[in-house]
N, C-alpha and C positions, 0 to 999 in steps of 0.2 A: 212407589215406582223405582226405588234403589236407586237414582238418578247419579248416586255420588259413591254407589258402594263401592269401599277398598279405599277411596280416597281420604288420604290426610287432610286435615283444614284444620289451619289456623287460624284466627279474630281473635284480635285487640282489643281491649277492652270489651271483654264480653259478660261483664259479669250483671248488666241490666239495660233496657233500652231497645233497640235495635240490633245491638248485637247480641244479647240473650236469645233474643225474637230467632233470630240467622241458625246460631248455635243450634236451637231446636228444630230447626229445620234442616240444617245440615245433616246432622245426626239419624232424625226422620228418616231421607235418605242415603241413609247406608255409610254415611262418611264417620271417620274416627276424629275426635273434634276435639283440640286443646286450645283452652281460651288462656290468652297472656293478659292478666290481670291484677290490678295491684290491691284491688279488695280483696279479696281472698274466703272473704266471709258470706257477701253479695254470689260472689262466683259459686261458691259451694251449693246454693240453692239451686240455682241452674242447673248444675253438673249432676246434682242428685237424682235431680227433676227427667235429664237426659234418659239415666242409666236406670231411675225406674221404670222406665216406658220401655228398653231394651236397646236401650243405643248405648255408647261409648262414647267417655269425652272425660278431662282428666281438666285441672287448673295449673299452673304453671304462676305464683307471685313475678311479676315483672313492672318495673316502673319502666313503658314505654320507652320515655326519654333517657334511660342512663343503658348505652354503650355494652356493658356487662352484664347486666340483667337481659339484654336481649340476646346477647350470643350464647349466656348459658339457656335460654329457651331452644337456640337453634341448636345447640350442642343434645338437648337431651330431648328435642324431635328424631337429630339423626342416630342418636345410641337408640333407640326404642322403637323405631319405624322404620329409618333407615327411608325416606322419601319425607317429601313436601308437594303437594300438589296442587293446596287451594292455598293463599295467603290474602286475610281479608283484614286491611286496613281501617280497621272502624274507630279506636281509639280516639276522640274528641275532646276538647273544654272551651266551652264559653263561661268568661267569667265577668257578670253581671256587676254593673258599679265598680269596673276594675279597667275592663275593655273600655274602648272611648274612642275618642278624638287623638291622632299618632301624638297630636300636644300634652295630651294630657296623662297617657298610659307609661305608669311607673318603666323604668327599665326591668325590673324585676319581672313585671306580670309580662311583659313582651316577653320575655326569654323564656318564662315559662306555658307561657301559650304556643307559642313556636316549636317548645320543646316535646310536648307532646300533641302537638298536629301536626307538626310538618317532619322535625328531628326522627320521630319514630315512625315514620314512611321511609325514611332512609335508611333507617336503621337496619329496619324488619326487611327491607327491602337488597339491604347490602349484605345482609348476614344469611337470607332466603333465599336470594335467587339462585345462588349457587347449588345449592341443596335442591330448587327443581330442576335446575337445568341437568343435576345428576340421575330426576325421578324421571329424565324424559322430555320435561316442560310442564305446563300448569295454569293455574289463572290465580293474575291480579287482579285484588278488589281495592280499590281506593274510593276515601269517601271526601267527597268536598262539602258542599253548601249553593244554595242559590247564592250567595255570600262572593261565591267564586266565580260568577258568572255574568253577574250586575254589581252595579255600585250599590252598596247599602252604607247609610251613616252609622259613625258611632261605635262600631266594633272594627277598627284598623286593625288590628292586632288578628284576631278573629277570619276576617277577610282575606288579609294577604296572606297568612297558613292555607286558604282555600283556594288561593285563584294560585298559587306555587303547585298546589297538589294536580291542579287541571293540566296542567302546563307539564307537569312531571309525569301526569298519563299518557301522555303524550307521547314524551321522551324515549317514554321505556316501553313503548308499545312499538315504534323504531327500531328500538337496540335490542331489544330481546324475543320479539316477533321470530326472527328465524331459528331461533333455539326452541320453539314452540312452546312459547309461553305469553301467553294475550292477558295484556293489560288493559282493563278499563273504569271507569269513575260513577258510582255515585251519587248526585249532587241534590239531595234532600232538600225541604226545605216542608216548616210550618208542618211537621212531624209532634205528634204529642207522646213526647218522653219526660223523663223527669226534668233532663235539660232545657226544655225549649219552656215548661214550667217556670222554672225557676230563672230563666232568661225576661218572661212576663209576668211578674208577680200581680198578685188582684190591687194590690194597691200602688202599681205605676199609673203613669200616664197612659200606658196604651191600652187601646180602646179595642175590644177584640171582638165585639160585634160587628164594628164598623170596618175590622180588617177582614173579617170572613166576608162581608155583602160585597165590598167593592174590590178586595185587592185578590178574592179567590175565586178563581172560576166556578170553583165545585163544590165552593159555599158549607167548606167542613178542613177538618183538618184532615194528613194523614196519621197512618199507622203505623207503628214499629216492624207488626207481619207484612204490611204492605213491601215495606223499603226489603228486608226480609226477602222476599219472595224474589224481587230482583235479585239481589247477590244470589239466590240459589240460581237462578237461569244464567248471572255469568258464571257461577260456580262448574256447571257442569256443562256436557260438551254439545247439549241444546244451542248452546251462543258460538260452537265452535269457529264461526268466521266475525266474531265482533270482537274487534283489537283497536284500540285508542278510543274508545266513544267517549260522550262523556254523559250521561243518560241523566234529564233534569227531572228527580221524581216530585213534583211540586204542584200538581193539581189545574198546573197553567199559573202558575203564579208568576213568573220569572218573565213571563210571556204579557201581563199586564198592565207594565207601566211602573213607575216611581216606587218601590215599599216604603218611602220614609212620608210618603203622604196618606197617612191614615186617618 
């Protein structure tokens, strides 16, 4: 359907997950797709994967959180494209037996879970918008969590990177709304990627029949093409009048009740 042809798009951490998922779809439709990633190795598969189907899409090494790494991303978006039009915040980390209780979560693992969920939203954000508001305008994709939306125990660290992010689509769907560029949030949740894997390992406590019968609506988990499929609808100008939402793709889960009682 070309939904996105000619358009530049960027995602974060796109080298597997959700944002692989995105990538291939962007691309799909007609968009030129550079993922900022710091696998580099991960990302190649994707990119190959793109460009033998007939789309475009290039890797760019970037550690999210460091300052330099992202502005030479946005320096060599605008030496080679000369615009920015889609900017898709997908970049995440939950880190399992790290995250906790704010008591208990090293300083270390704070600053590093902040730094790439929330730090690289500001980043990408502060070094990007300029660059769309030069293309015209554009669309924010920001990703939070059901995390961001409800209290969940146990991953502080985790939680406050997401409910900062809601709060910040917010902001910037205000401030840069008349420049014609619409910000809005993804807020996932119970998504089977590698992360949310490796967040339930088979030998925790948690009980994952018992969270699909009572805590999900739809009695399944989602998918990465699922979530995927949203950012393409705000990606392109289908969503043209949806600015600050905060869209919970969760099955009805957010909508349920307690998640820490499973």
């Amino acid at each position: 359907m070309n939904r996105l042809q000619g358009k530049v798009a960027l995602i974060t951490g796109g080298g597997g997950g959700i944002g692989a998922a995105a990538a291939r779809k962007f691309a799909a439709e007609g968009a030129i797709v550079i993922l900022a990633e710091i696998d580099v190795e991960n990302a190649g598969g994707v990119i190959a994967e793109i460009i033998a189907a007939g789309g475009a899409a290039e890797c760019i090494q970037c550690d999210v959180s460091k300052s330099a790494d992202v502005q030479n991303v946005m320096a060599q978006i605008e030496r080679r494209y000369g615009r920015l039009d889609v900017l898709y915040n997908n970049a995440s980390v939950y880190l399992p037996g790290r995250d906790g209780k704010i008591t208990e979560i090293s300083e270390d693992d704070w600053e590093m879970i902040i730094g790439i969920n929330l730090r690289s939203v500001y980043l990408f954000c502060r070094y990007g918008i300029p660059l769309m508001q030069q293309s015209g305008g554009g669309s924010i994709i920001n990703t939070a969590s059901s995390a961001g939306v409800i209290g969940i125990p146990g991953c502080d660290a985790y939680t406050a990177t997401k409910g900062a992010t809601v709060q910040l689509t917010k902001s910037l769907a205000v401030e840069y709304g008349p420049y014609g560029i619409r910000t809005n949030c993804i807020a996932p949740a119970a998504i089977m990627t590698p992360m949310m894997r490796k967040s339930n390992p088979s030998d925790s406590s948690f009980d994952e029949e018992r969270f699909l019968k009572l805590r999900t609506p739809l009695r399944r988990y989602g998918t990465s093409e699922e979530i995927a499929k949203i950012a393409l609808f705000l990606a392109s100008d289908e969503s043209s009048y949806l600015n600050g939402s905060i869209i919970s793709a969760d099955g009805g889960i957010t909508i349920n009740g307690d998640l820490s009682k499973v």
